[in-house]
C-alpha positions as semicolon CSV with decimal commas, in nm:
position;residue;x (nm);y (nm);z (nm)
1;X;12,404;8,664;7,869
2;X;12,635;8,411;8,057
3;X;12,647;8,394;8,374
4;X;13,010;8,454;8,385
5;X;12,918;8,826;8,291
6;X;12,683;8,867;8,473
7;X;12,946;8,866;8,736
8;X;13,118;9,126;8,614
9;X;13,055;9,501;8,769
10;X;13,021;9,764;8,499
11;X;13,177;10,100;8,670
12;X;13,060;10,393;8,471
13;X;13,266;10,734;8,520
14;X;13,029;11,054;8,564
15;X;13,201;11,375;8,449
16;X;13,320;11,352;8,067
17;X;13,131;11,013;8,040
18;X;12,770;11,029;8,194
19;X;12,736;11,381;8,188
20;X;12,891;11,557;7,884
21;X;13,196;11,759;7,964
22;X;13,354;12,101;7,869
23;X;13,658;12,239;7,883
24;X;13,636;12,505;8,190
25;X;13,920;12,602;8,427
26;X;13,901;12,410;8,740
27;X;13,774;12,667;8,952
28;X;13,442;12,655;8,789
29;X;13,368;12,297;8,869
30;X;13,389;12,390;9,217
31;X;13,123;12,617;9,157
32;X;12,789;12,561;9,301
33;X;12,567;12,449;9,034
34;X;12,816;12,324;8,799
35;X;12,730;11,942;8,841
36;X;12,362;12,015;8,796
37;X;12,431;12,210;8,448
38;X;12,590;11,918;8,265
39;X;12,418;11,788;7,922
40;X;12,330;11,403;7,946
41;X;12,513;11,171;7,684
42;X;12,215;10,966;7,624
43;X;12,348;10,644;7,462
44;X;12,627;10,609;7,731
45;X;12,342;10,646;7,962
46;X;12,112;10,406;7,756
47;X;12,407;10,147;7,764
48;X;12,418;10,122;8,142
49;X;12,030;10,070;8,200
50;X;12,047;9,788;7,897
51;X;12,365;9,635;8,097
52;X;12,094;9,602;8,385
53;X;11,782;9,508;8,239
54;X;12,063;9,250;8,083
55;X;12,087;9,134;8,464
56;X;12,447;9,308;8,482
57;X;12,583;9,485;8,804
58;X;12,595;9,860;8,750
59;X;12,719;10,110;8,955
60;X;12,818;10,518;8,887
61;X;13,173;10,532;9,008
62;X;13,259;10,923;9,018
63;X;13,505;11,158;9,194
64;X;13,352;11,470;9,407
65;X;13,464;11,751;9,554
66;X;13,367;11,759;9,951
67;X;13,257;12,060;9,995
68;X;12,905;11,968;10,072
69;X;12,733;12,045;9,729
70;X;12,912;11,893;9,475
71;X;12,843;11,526;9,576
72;X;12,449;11,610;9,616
73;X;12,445;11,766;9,285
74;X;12,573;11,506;9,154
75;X;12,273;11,266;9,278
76;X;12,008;11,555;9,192
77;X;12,194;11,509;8,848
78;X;12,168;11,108;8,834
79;X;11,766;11,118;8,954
80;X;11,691;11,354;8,682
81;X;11,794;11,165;8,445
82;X;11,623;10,859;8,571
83;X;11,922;10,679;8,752
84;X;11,851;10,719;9,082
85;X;11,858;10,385;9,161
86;X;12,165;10,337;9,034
87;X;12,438;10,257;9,303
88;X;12,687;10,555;9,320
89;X;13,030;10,562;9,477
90;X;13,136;10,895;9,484
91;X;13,526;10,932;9,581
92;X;13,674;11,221;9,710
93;X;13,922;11,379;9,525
94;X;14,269;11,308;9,600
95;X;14,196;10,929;9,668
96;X;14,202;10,671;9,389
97;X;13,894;10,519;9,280
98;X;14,023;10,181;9,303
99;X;14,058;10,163;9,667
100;X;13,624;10,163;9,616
101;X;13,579;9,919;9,415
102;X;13,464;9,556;9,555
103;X;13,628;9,308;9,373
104;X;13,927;9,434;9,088
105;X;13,878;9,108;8,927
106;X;13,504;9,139;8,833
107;X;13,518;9,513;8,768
108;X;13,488;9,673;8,420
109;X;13,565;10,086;8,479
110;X;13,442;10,289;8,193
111;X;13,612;10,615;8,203
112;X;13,715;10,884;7,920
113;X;14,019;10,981;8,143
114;X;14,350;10,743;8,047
115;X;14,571;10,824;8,316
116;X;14,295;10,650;8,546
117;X;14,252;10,351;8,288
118;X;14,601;10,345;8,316
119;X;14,600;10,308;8,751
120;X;14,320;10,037;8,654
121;X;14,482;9,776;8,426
122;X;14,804;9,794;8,678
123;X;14,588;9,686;8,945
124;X;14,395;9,393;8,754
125;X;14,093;9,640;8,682
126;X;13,959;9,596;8,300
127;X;13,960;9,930;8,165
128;X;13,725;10,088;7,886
129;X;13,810;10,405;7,772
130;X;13,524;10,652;7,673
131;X;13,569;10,899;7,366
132;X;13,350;11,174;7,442
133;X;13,493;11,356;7,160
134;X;13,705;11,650;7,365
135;X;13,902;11,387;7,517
136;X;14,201;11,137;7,385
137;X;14,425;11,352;7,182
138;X;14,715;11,187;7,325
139;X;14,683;10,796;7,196
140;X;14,828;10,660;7,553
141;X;14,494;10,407;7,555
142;X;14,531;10,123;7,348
143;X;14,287;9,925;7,514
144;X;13,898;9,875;7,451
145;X;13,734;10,205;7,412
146;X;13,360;10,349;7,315
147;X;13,276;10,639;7,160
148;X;13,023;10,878;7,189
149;X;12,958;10,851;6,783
150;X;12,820;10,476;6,874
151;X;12,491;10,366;6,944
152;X;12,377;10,212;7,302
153;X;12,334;9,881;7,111
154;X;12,671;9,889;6,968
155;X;12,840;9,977;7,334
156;X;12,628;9,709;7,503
157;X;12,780;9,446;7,232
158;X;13,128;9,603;7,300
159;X;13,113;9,525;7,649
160;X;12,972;9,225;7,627
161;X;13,215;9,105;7,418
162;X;13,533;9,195;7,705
């Protein structure tokens, strides 16, 4: 890997990317519990420890609720499933997630929500969308993209290659 990625900082969305997602009415996410319950999607999750064994920066970039559960959930959620050492930026809801990221023009966000890949390439932010195959029934991303159908080998060559 060059050294010119290396540079780069791979942001990796949570909810719908990380963590499988389901279609539930909004109330129910701010259910205690409801972070904890979420299925893994193991080759997304594969991709971003190759990325750092690769030497890459990594860090889980994920909106929470602050009601005092939802964020701790969500770190009981990233320890068990081995990515606890894993910097995570969790962002309240309401504020955008670019206002916590370092450096826009060394950041890579992976996210399967468009309207935030959207707010990312307007602000010099490389987007990646993330097909988690509930999501993207729109076609408003016409930008790089993964999909949960591909391997972590196949993602990691994908990225490598922005």
């Amino acid at each position: 890997m060059s050294d010119q990625k290396k540079q780069h900082v791979f942001y990796f969305d949570m909810d719908g990317c990380l963590a499988r997602w389901e279609q539930v009415p909004v109330k129910k996410t701010e259910e205690r519990g409801f972070y904890l319950s979420r299925q893994p999607e193991p080759a997304l999750i594969r991709t971003l420890q190759i990325l750092m064994e690769e030497g890459c920066r990594v860090a889980v970039l994920s909106k929470a609720y602050t009601n005092g559960y939802a964020g701790p959930e969500k770190l009981r959620w990233l320890k068990e499933q081995g990515l606890g050492h894993i910097p995570v930026i969790l962002v309240p809801y309401g504020s955008s997630k670019l206002d916590y990221i370092t450096s826009h023009r060394e950041a890579i966000v992976i996210s399967d929500y468009s309207e935030e890949l959207h707010e990312c390439e307007r602000a010099g932010v490389r987007g990646v969308k993330f097909y988690n195959g509930i999501n993207g029934h729109h076609g408003t991303w016409h930008g790089p993209y993964l999909t949960y159908l591909m391997s972590a080998k196949s993602m990691v060559n994908a990225l490598n290659a922005l």
